[in-house]
N, C-alpha and C positions, 0 to 999 in steps of 0.2 A: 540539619536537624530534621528528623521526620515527622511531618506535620500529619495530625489526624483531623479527617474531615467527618462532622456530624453533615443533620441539617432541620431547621426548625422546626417544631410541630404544634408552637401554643406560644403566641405574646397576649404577656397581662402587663401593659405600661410599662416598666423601664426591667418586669422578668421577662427573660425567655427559657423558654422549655425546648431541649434540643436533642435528639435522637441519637445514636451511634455514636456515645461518647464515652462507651467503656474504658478505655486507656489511657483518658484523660485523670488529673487528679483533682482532689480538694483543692480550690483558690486559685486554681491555673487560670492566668488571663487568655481571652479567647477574641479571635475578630467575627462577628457576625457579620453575615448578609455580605454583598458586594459591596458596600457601602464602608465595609472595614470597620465596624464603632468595636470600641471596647466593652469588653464585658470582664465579669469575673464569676467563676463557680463556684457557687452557695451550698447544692446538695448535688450526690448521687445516684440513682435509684437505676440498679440495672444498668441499661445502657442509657437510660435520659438522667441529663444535669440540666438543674436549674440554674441560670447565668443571672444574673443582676449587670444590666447594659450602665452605662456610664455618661449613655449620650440621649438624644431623644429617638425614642424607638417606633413614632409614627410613620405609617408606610410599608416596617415591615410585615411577612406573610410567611405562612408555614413552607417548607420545600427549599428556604434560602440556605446557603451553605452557611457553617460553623466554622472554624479553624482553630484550633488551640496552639500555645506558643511552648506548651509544656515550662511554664516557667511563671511564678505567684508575681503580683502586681510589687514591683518594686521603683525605687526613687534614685536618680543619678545623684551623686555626691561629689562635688567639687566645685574649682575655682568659678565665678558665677553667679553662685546662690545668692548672696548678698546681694541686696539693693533690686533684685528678681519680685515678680509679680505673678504666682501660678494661681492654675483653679486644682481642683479638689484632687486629681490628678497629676497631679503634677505638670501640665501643660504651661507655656510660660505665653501669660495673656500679650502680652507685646510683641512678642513674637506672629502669635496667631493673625492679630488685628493687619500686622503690615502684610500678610499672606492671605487674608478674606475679609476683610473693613473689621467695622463694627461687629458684625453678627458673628458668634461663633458657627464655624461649617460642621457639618456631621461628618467623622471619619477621618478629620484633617488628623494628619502624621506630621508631629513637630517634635525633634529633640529636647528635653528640659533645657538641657545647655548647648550652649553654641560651641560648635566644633570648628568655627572658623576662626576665632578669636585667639589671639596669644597673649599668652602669661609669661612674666617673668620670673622664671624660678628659680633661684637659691638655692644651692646643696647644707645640709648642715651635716651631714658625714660625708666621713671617706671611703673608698676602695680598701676594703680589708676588713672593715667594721660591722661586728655581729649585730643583727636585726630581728627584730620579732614582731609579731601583729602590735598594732597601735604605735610603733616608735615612728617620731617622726624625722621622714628621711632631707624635708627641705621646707621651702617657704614662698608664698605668693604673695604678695604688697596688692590685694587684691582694690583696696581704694585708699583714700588719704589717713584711711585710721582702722582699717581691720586687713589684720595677717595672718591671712589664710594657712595652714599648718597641713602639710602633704605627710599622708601617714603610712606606712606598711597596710596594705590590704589584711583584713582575719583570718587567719590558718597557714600563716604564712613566716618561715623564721630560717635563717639562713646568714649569708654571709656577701657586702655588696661586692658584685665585681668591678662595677663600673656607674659612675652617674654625672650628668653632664649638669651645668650652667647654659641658658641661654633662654631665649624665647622659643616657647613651644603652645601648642595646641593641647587640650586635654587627654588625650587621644592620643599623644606620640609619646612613647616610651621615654623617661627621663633615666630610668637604673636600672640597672638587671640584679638580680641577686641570686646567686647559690642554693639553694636547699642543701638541708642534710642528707636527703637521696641522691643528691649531685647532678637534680637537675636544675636549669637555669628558669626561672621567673623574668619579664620583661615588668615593670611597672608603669604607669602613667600617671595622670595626676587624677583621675577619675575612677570614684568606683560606686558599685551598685550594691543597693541593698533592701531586702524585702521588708516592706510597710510594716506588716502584721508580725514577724519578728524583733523581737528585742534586741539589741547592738550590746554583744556581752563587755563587761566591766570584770574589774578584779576584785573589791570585794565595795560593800555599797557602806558607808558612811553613817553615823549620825547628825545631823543636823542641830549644829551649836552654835552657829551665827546667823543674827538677823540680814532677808533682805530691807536693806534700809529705802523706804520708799520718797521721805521725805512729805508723805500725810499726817498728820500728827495724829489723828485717831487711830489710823491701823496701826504709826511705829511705836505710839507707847501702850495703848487698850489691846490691841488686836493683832499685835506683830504676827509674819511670815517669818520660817526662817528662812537663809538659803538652800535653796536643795527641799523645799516645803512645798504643798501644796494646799488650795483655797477655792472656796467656792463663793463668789457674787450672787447670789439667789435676789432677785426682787422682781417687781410687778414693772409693766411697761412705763415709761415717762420718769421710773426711780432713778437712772444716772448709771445704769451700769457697764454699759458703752464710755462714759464718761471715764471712770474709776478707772477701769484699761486701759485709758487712752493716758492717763495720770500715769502707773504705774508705767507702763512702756516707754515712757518720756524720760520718769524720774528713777524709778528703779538702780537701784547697784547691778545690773549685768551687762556683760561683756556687749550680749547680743538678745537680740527680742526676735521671735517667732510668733507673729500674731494671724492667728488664723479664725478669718469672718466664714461659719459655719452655717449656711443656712441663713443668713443674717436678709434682711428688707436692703434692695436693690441701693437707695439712697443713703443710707446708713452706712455702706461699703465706699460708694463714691467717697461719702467724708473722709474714710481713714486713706482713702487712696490718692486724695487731693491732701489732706493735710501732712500725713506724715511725710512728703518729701518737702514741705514749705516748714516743719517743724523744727526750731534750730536744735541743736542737741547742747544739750546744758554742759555735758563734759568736754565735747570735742570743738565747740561752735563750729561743727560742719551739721548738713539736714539728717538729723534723725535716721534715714531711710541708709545712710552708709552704715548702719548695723542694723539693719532690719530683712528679716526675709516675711514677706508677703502672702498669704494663702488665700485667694477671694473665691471664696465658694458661695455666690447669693443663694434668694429664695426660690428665683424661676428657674435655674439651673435644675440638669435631672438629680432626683432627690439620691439615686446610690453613687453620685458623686459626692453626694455630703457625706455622707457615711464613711468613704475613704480619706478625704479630708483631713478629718482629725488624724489619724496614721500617718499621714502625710506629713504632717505638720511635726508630729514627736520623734519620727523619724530623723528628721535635718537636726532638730535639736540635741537629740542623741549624737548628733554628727559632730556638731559642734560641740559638744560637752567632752567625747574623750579627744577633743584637741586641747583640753583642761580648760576652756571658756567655764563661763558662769552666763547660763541661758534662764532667760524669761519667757516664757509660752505663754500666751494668752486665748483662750480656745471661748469664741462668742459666736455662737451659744451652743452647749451640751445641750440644752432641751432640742433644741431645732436637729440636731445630730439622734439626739434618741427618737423623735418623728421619724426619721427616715429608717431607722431602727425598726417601730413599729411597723410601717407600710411594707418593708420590703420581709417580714415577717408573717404579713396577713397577706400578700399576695403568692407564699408560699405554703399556705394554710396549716400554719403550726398554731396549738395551743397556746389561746392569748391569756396573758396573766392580768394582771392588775389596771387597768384602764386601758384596755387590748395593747398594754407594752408587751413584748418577751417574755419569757421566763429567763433570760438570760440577761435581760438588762443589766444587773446591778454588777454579773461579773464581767461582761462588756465594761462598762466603765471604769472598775476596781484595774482591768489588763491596761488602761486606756490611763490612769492615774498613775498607780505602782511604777512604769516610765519613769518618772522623775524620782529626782532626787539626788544627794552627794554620792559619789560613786570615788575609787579609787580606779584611771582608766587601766586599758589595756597598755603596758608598752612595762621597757625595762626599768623604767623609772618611779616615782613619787607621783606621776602626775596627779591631780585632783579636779575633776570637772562638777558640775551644778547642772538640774534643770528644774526649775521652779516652775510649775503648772497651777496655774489662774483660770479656773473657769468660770463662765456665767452660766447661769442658768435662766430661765425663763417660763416660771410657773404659771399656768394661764390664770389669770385672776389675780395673780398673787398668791395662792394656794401652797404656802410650804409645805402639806400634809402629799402632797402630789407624788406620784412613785418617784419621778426623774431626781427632783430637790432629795425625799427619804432615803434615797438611794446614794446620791452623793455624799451627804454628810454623815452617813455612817464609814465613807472612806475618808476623804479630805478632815484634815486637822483645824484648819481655819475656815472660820464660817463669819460674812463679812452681810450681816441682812439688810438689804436696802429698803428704805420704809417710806413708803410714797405719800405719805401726811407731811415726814421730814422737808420730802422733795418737793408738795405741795405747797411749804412756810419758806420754801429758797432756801433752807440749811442745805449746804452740798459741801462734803459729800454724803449724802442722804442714809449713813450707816447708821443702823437703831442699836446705842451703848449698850442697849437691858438684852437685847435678843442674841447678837452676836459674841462670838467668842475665841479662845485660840489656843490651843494644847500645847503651846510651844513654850509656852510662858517660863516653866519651872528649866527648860533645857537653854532660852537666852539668858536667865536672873545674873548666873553668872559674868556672860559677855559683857553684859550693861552695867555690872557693879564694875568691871576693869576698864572696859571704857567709857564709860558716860560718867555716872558716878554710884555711891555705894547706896544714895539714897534712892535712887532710880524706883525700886521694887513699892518702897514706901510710900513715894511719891503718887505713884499708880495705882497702889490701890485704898489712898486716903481720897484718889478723884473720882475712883468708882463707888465709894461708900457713899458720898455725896451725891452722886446723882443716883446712886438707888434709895439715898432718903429723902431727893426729893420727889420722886415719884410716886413713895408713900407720904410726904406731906400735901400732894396737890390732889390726891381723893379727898383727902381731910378740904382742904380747901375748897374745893367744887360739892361737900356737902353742908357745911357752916359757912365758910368764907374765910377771907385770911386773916380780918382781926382776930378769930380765936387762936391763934397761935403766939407761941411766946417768942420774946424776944430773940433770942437765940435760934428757933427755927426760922424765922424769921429770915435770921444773917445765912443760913444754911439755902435757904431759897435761892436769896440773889448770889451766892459763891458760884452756886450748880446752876445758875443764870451766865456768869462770868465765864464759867467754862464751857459752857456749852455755845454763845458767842463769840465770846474771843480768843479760845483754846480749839474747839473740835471744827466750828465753821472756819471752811478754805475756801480762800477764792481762788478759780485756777486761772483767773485772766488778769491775775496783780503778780507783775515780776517775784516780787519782795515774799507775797504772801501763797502763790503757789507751790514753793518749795521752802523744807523747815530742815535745817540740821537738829542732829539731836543733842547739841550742846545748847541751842537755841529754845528748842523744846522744855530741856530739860529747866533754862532758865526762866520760861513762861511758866511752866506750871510751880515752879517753888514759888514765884511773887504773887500766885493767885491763891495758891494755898495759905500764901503767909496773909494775907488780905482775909482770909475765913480766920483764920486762926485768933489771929490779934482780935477781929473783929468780935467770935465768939468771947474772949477773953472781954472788951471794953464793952458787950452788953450787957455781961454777966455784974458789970460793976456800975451800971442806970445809965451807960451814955445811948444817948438818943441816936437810936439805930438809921432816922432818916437824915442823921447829921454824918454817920459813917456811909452812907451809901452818895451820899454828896458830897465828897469828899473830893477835890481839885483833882488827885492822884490816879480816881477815877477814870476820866479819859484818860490819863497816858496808858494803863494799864489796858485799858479797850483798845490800844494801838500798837501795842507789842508785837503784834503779828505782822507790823509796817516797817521795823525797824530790821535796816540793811545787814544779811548774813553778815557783809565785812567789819561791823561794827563792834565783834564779839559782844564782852561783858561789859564794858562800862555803860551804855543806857540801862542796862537794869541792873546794875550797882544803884544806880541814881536816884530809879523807882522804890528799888523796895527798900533804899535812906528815907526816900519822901514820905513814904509809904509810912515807917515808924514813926518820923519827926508826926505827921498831922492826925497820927491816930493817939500819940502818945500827949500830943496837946488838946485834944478831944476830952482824953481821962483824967488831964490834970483841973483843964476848965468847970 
């Protein structure tokens, strides 16, 4: 390939400005300086490009050579990924450390994947068998619970001649295949594919099932669906590090992409120490054998964060037309739009709205639109998912801030974290009144055939309640609560009850960090039926502090203790009990 050589003439921190670069293109990566770092081409004017380096650019000086690779920053794809630890770049951090300690080196050249390692592959055609982009030609058993799926490369359809069984390297041709111009294609099990491009699909889906998280506030108030996308917006110390760390645990997906953007250096340590100690509730093997890894911290150069998130939807893309069902977790978009910003104003472009871009909001929307149900590429039915979960990170808590305005006029779920909640230990720290979920009317359905028909009913006689009582506690905090009647009264402590011991999770109780939603569904009928009677036996003079002391009381504060395996008969039990002592309350 012929390489064109610029050579510097302007570093401003992680840009450079580089001379003789007419024949270069838009987003070609480039090696600066002797040093070899990465860069990538932002603009070009004439014969100077602006590069955005990827590494730290201290040191360098005007007159260094450039070199372009004529070819956009892209991400290796194959057996591997799993249970892998990159930085924003796709660099695989363990890899580096055993090559230069601790510190990363400027300029080190490391493969994402190991070309030394062999895989066992499985054929799942034969010699004769027509193929097309996305068909998958075999299989890798890549750990004890995830199967890797070897696909046809894109642009690519023909006829196999030939494909082997054995142990191989990524790298070494497993099948060759025909085209229809009749010439021969070699395969391998590895393929490449640019960041900032989309991995086409055949046609994109609606989203008619929930991911099931097993939170009881997002799966009945605030449900995701699969293939849906959410934004976590709250103030620092709110839990939203936390919440990702919930879903990616408990979530219904195949596989989790969780990518630390920009994230505080110790806050990354946790998820890189816990998620491999983490046991996985489905497979009881650690967490981390279906996890792929993105650590991009704070002191890292800031236009590695920027690629990052690409980085990150890319692999999931990857995995979704293998028909997986992927979970992304991208912490934090704010700290990705910083870097947004900076490498914006050291390019001296027209700042908009709190010197973000003018571009921000469609950055983000190319950066969202990614996910979702897709029909994939291949001759089949497949169906893949990629559900994208971002935080965000308003300074102050400021949701009026362009990053938050801007996200939530894309994402459908908006999950607000409220730091008074996180200040009183309710976690997960989501504000009922603020937050919300467009998906509602498109799951009503799913949840009246599977859960039950009342489901819909249920949901929102518990939000009616607690938006009455947050108009009965202004009343309260201006008279006090003896002026209120009997009845609101009971309406108090119900939207007391549910906000205790329906929406508070603890996520360090076996029993009470994960909730089915048959479980759910039977928590919230015995609390509602506990309002219900209760409104009905005040309305007829029983003394309202004789119903709220009622035995049946605790058991119903402990519903959230009682064992998944247990089904329905403890709360058969309760809400007998329930009847029997409110119904001797109204006779007495």
């Amino acid at each position: 390939m012929m390489m064109n050589q610029g050579r510097i003439v302007k570093v401003s921190g992680p840009l450079v400005v580089a001379e003789n670069m007419r024949n270069c293109n838009m987003l070609d990566v480039v090696h600066v300086s002797e040093m070899n770092l990465i860069g990538e081409i932002l603009e070009i004017h004439e014969d100077k490009a602006s590069i955005q380096v990827y590494e730290e650019t201290s040191g360098l000086g005007p007159g260094e050579p450039v070199v372009t690779t004529n070819a956009p920053l892209s991400v290796e794809l194959g057996p591997g990924l799993i249970e892998n630890i990159f930085d924003g770049i796709q660099r695989p951090l363990e890899a580096m450390r055993a090559a230069t300690g601790d510190n990363i080196t400027r300029g080190i050249k490391l493969q994402a994947l190991s070309r030394e390692k062999e895989w066992d592959f499985v054929p799942t055609v034969m010699p004769g068998d027509q193929v097309q982009a996305g068909d998958i030609i075999g299989t890798v058993q890549e750990n004890e619970v995830f199967e890797h799926r070897i696909m046809v490369p894109y642009d690519i359809e023909g006829t196999i001649e030939s494909i082997e069984k054995g142990r191989f390297t990524i790298d070494t041709p497993v099948a060759k295949v025909k085209t229809k111009n009749g010439n021969t294609v070699e395969l391998t099990m590895l393929q490449k594919w640019p960041v900032r491009k989309e991995r086409p699909y055949k046609e994109k889906l609606s989203p008619n099932e929930p991911l099931i998280t097993g939170q009881r506030i997002i799966d009945t108030l605030f449900p995701i669906a699969s293939g849906g996308v959410a934004a976590i917006p709250g103030p620092f110390g709110s839990g939203k590090t936390v919440v990702q760390h919930q879903l990616a645990k408990w979530a219904e997906a195949d596989l989790v992409v969780y990518i630390g953007c920009g994230e505080r250096g110790n806050e990354m340590t946790d998820v890189l120490m816990e998620f491999p100690e983490l046991k996985d509730p489905k497979t009881g093997h650690p967490l981390m054998k279906r996890t792929v890894l993105i650590a991009n911290t704070s002191d890292m150069p800031v236009a590695a964060r920027e690629a990052s998130i690409y980085t990150g939807i890319t692999i999931a893309e990857y995995f979704r037309d293998m028909g997986y069902t992927v979970a992304l977790m991208a912490d934090s978009t704010s700290r990705w739009a910083e870097a947004l910003r900076e490498m914006s104003g050291r390019l001296e472009e027209m700042p908009g709205e709190e010197g973000y871009p003018a571009y921000l909001a469609s950055r983000l929307s190319q950066f969202y639109e990614r996910a979702g149900k897709v029909k994939t590429l291949s001759s089949g039915d497949r169906i893949g998912a990629i559900s994208a979960i971002g935080a965000v990170s308003p300074p102050g808590g400021d949701l009026s801030e362009p990053v938050t305005q801007a996200t939530l006029r894309i994402v459908k779920v908006f999950w607000g974290l409220d730091y008074n909640l996180s200040y009183r230990r309710h976690f997960p720290a989501i504000n009922w009144l603020q937050s919300y979920s467009l998906y509602l009317d498109k799951l009503d359905e799913w949840y009246r055939e599977n859960v039950s028909r009342d489901w819909n009913k249920y949901r929102s006689d518990m939000m009616r309640i607690l938006q009455e009582e947050a108009e009965l506690q202004e009343i309260v905090q201006l008279v006090g609560i003896d002026s209120l009647s009997a009845t609101d009264r009971v309406t108090l402590e119900a939207a007391r009850s549910i906000r205790e011991d329906y929406l508070q999770q603890n996520a360090f109780n076996e029993e009470d960090t994960y909730t089915t939603l048959d479980k759910q569904f039977r928590m919230l009928k015995i609390i509602l039926a506990f309002y219900e009677k209760s409104q009905e036996a005040a309305k007829k003079g029983v003394d309202i502090n004789s119903l709220f002391s009622m035995p049946v009381r605790e058991k119903i504060s402990r519903m959230k203790y009682i064992p998944q395996t247990e089904e329905g008969k403890p709360f058969d039990e309760i809400e007998e009990e329930l009847s029997k002592q409110i119904e001797s309350l109204i006779g007495g």
